[in-house]
N, C-alpha and C positions, 0 to 999 in steps of 0.2 A: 755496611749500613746497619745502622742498629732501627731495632723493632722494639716499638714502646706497648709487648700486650702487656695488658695487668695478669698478673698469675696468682695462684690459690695455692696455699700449701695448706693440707692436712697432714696428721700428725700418725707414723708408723708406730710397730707395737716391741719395737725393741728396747731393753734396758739396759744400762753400762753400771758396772759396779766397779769403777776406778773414778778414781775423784778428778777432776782437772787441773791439771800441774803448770806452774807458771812457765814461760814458752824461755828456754833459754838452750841455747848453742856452744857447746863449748870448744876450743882449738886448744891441740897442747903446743905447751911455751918451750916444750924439750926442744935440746939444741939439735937431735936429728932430725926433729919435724921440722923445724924451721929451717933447716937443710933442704929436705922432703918437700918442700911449698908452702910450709903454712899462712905464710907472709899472704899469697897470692891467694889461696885461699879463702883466707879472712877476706880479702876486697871483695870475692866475689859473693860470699854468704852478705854481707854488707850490703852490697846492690839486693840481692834477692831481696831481703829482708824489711827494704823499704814500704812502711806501709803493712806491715801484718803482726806488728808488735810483738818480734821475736828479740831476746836480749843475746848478744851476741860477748863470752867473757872466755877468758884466757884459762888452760887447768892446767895442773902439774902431770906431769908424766906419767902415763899408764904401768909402761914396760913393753907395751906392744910397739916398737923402735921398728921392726920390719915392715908393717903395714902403714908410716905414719905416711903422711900426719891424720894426725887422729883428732875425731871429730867425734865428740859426745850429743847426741839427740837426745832428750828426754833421757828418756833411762839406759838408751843403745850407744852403743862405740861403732862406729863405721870406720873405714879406710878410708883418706879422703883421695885414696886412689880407685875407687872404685865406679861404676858406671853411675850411682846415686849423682856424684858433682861433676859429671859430664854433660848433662843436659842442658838444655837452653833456660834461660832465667824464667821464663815465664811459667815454664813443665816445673820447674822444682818449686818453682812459690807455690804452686798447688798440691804436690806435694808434702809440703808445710803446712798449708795451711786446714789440711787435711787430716795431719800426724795427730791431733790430740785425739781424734776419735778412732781409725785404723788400726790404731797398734794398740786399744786397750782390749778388754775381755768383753765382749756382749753376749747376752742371754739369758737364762737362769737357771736356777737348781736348787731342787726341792730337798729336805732332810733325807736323808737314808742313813739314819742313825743305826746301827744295832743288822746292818742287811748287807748281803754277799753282793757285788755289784762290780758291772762289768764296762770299762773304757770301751768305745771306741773311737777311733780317729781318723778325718780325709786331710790326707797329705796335699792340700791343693798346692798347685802353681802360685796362685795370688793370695787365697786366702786356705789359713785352717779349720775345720771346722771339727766339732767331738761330742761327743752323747756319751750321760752315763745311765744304765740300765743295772735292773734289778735283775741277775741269773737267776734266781726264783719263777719269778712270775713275767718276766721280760716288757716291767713297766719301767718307761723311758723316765726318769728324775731329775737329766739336767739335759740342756744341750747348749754349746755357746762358739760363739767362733770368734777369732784374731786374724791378727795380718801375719803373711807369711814374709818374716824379714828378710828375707834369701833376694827380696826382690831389691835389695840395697845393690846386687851383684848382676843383676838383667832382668826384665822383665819377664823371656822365657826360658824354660830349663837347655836351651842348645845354648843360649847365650853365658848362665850361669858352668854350662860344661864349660865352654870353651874360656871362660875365667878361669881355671883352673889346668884345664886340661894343654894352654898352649903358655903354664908359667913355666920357668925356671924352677921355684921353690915350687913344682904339683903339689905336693900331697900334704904340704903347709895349706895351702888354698883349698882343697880336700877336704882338710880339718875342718877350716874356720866355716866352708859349709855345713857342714855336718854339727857341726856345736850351734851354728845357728838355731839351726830345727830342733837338735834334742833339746838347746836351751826352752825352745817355745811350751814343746810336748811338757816337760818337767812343770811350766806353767802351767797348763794345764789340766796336770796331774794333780798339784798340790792347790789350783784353784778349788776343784772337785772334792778333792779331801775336805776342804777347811771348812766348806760349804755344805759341805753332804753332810760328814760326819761318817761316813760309810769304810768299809774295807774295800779295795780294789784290787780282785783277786787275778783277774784276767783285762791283755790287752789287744783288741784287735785293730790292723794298720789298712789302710785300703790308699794309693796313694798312686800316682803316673811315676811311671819306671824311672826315672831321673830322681823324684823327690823319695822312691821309694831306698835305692843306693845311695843317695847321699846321703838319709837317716842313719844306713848301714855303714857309711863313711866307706864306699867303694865304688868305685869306677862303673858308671852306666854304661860305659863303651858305646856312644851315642851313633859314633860313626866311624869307629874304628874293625877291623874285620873281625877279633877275637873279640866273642862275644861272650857276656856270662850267662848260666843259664834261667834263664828268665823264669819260667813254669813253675819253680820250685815254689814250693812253701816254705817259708822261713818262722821260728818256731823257737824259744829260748825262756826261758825263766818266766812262762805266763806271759809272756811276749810274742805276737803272732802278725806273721806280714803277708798278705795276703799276694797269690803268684801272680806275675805278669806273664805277658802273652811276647810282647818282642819289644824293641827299643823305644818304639811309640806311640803302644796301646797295655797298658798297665796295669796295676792291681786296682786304680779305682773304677775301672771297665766293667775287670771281669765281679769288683763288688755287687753293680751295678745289675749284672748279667745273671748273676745269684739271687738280688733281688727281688727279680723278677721272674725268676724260674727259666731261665732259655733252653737247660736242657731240657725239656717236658714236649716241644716238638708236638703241639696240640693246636696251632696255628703259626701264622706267619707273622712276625713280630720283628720292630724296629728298635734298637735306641738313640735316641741320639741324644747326646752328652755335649751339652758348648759353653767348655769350661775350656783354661787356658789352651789345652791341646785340641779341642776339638773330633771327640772318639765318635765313630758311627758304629753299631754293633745291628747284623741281621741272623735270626734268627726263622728256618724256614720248614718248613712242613715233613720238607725230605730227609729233615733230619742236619741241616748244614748250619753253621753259624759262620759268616763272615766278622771280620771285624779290619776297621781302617781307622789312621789318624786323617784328619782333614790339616793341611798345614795353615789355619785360619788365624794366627794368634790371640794376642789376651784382650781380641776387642769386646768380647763379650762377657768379662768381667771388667770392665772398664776401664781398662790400661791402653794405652797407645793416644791415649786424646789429654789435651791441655786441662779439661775440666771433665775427665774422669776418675774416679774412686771406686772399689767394690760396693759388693750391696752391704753397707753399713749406716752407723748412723750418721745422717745428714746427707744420704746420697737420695735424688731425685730417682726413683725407680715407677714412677708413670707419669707421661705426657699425654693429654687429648687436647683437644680443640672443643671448645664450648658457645656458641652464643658471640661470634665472631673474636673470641681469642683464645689464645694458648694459657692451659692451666696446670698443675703438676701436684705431686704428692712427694712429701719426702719421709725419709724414715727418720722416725724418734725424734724429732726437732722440727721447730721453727723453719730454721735460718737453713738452707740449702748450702752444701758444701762443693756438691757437681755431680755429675750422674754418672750411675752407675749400668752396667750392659743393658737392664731391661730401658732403662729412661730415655738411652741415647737410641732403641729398637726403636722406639714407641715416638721420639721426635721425630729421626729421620721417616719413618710413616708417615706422621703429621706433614710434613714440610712436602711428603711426594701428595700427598691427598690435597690437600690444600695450594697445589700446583704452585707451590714456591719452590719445590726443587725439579728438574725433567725425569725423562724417561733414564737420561745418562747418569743421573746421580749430579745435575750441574745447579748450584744458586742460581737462580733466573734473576735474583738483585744484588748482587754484590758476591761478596767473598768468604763472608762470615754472617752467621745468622745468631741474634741474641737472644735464649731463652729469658735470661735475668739480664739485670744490669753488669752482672760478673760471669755470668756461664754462658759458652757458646761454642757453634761448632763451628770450623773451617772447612772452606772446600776439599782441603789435603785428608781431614781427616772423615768427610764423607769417602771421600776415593777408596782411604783405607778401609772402612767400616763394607764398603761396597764388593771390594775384592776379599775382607774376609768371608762376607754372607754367601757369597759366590764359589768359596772354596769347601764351605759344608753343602749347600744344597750339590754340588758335581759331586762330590763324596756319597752322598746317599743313592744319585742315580749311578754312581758305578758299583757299588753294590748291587743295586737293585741288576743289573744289566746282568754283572757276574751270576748273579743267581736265575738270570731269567725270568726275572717277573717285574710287572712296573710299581709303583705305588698305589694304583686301584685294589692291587692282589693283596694286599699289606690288612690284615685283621685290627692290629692299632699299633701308632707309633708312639711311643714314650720321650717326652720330652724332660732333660735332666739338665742340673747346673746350677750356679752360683750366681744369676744372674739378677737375680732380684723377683722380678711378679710380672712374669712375660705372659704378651697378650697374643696368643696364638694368630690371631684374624690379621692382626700387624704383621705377627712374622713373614705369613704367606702373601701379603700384598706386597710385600718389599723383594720377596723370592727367596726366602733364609731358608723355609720350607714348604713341600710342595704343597696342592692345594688338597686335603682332606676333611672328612667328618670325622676321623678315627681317633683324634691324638688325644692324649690322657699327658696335663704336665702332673711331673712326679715330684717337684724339689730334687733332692741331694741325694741320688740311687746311692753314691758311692758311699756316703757315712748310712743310708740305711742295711745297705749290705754287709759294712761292717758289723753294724749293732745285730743280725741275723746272724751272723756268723760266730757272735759270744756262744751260741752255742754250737760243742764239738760237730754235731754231727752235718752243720751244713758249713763246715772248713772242706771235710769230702764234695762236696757239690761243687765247689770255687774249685777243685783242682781239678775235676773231671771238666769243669766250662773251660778252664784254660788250657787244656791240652787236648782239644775236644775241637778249639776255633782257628779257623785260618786266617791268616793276617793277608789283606791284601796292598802291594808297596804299590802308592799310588805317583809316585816318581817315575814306574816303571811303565805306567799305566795310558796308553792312547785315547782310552775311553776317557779318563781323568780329565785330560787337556782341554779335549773337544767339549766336554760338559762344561769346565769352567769357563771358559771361553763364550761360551753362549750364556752362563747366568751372571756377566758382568754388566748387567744393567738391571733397573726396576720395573718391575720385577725379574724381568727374564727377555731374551729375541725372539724364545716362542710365546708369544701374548696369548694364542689361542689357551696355552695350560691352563694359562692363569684368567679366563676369559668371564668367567662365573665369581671367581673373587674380584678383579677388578670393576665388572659392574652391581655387584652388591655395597664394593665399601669406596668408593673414589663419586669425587662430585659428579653430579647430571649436569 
């Protein structure tokens, strides 16, 4: 059933400094690609295609014969063996129609002509993010983010391993991830040059252990018994990679943990991080720091939904309800492109307040609820949006349990992540997190930890937090279970927790 509200877009504060390029597809005509599928492939870009005025033309042969057939996007080559053209038509028109904005540069950077200045960069899962700073006076000059193209090969880093890791040709697949990512950084890099004007004399990396080895072009051993050794500092030619802690809680953690000081053990302090991997980090009085992955996937940058995108531009990143209808805000445009983690937080909220959706996460009218005439959620992908917010908030209370203390005890928790402009009072009505006065959101710990760490003496810090923190396997974990188990509903089975939020923000 579609819902006719009128909706409000106001205009976010991001700028792209790539020009818009005419939308063309190209297939090679090589006689191994067409061997390879291409034939089949063109029909199905063909269907996709209908209706988003992409041009769809034939190219000459790259040389990349192993990975055909080859499929130029914009400016990228993909495999058209890869998980990108395996999805359902509907997921890759969005996809597309998404691409001109995603994969450019957004944000800005001021001159630093004539000044020492220092990279840093967050290896995300979905998206890249980078700051360049002045090592003088440690003023921040640019900062801008891209799409992380590795996502042509899975959405998440076990999926992009096991592209690789269960081929024939490994360490061909190895490569081409690892050249993806250094291709982006090197953008990056010489974005910042041309722009600044500056020298960049130092690099520092903050990144989840999957995005931080395949940079390295070396095997994360995600799930194999020989492991590499995580902890290290990695350290090369003004080159610096900030340590991991174990196969699932990584250097953009413990950046994170750095920037916030956790070894200081002056109160009881939380992080939580709900970026593609989902990191919980506790930090406690007696001197303990736990840290866990929550296995919640990339619903919370916006990946896993028909009409999601990160937080960029053209992604809805707030929904309320006004004046009896639904209203949104998108970033840097007009025209809305789909939402991105905060937008889809902040509707499924809407939809539970406004008793369109139940206590189960169920449509009370249909199957599909329409924000726009073109953006909408399904039931399948509340479920999943339901079962990831359920996989972080059991993640923080088994921390909390391991350390013996509940979230009353908690001094403040820090909320971190690429998710757009989350509304904390949402979070805790839907159950993503528990109910507090405490929380302070922080943006992006893990690129500000980077940026802290341009200077040498708080690299020491990051290596004492990372071999300092206990990882807790929440696979192995009975408390784990039971907790998520009970917060797969809205908010939660125990309503009492949430009894104070639920009668402040839900209708009388």
């Amino acid at each position: 059933m579609q819902h006719g509200f009128k909706s409000k877009n106001l205009r976010g504060g991001f700028k792209t400094y790539m020009g818009t390029k005419e939308k063309i597809i190209e297939i090679c005509k090589g006689h191994n690609c067409q061997e390879n599928g291409s034939g089949k492939l063109k029909t199905y870009l063909e269907q996709v295609c209908q209706g988003i005025d992409y041009k769809i033309i034939p190219r000459n042969c790259s040389g990349h014969c192993s990975k055909g057939p080859i499929v130029k996007i914009g400016d990228d080559l993909y495999s058209g063996k890869s998980d990108l053209f395996q999805q359902d038509e509907e997921k890759f028109r969005t996809f597309l129609r998404n691409y001109q904005s995603v994969t450019s540069i957004e944000g800005y950077c001021n001159n630093a002509a004539h000044r020492n200045v220092g990279l840093a960069i967050d290896l995300g899962t979905t998206t890249i993010k980078a700051g360049l700073n002045d090592l003088g006076n440690g003023d921040v000059m640019g900062e801008i983010s891209t799409m992380n193209k590795q996502r042509a090969y899975g959405a998440t880093v076990l999926h992009r391993w096991n592209y690789f890791n269960k081929a024939k040709d490994r360490e061909d697949k190895l490569e081409t991830l690892s050249a993806v990512v250094q291709k982006i950084v090197n953008d990056i890099k010489d974005y910042f040059l041309e722009h600044s004007k500056g020298s960049i004399s130092e690099t520092v990396f903050a990144g989840n252990t999957a995005m931080t080895y395949f940079f390295l072009k070396e095997d994360p051993g995600l799930t194999l018994e020989r492991k590499p050794e995580y902890r290290t500092l990695k350290q090369s030619n003004g080159m610096t990679l900030l340590p991991c802690i174990f196969e699932w809680v990584g250097g953009d953690i413990v950046s994170g943990m750095t920037f916030l000081d956790f070894d200081s053990f002056d109160n009881n302090k939380m992080l939580i991080d709900l970026g593609t991997n989902g990191e919980v980090a506790l930090s406690t009085k007696q001197e303990i720091i736990l840290v866990a992955a929550a296995s919640a996937g990339p619903a919370f940058e916006g990946e896993g939904f028909r009409c999601g995108m990160p937080a960029m531009k053209g992604a809805i990143y707030e929904v309320d309800f006004e004046s009896g209808q639904f209203t949104y805000k998108v970033t840097g445009q007009d025209e809305p492109l789909g939402l991105c983690g905060s937008g889809m937080l902040d509707l499924i909220a809407e939809l539970f307040k406004q008793e369109i959706m139940d206590f189960n996460g169920n449509l009370k009218d249909g199957k599909e609820f329409f924000l726009t005439d073109t953006i909408s959620v399904k039931q399948e992908e509340i479920d999943y949006f339901k079962n990831s917010k359920a996989a972080i908030f059991a993640t923080i209370q088994t921390l909390l349990k391991e350390a013996n203390i509940s979230y009353h005890d908690l001094d403040v928790i820090y909320v971190a992540g690429g998710f757009g402009n989350m509304d904390l009072a949402k979070a805790q009505l839907i159950g993503l997190l528990p109910p507090s006065d405490n929380y302070q959101y922080m943006g992006n710990t893990s690129l500000q930890g980077a940026q802290k760490c341009l200077k040498k003496e708080y690299l020491e810090q990051a290596k004492k937090i990372a071999h300092s923190a206990t990882p807790l396997l929440l696979t192995e974990s009975t408390i784990f279970m039971d907790q998520y188990e009970k917060a797969r509903f809205f908010p939660h089975t125990d309503i009492k927790l949430f009894e104070h939020v639920l009668t402040k923000h839900m209708k009388q």
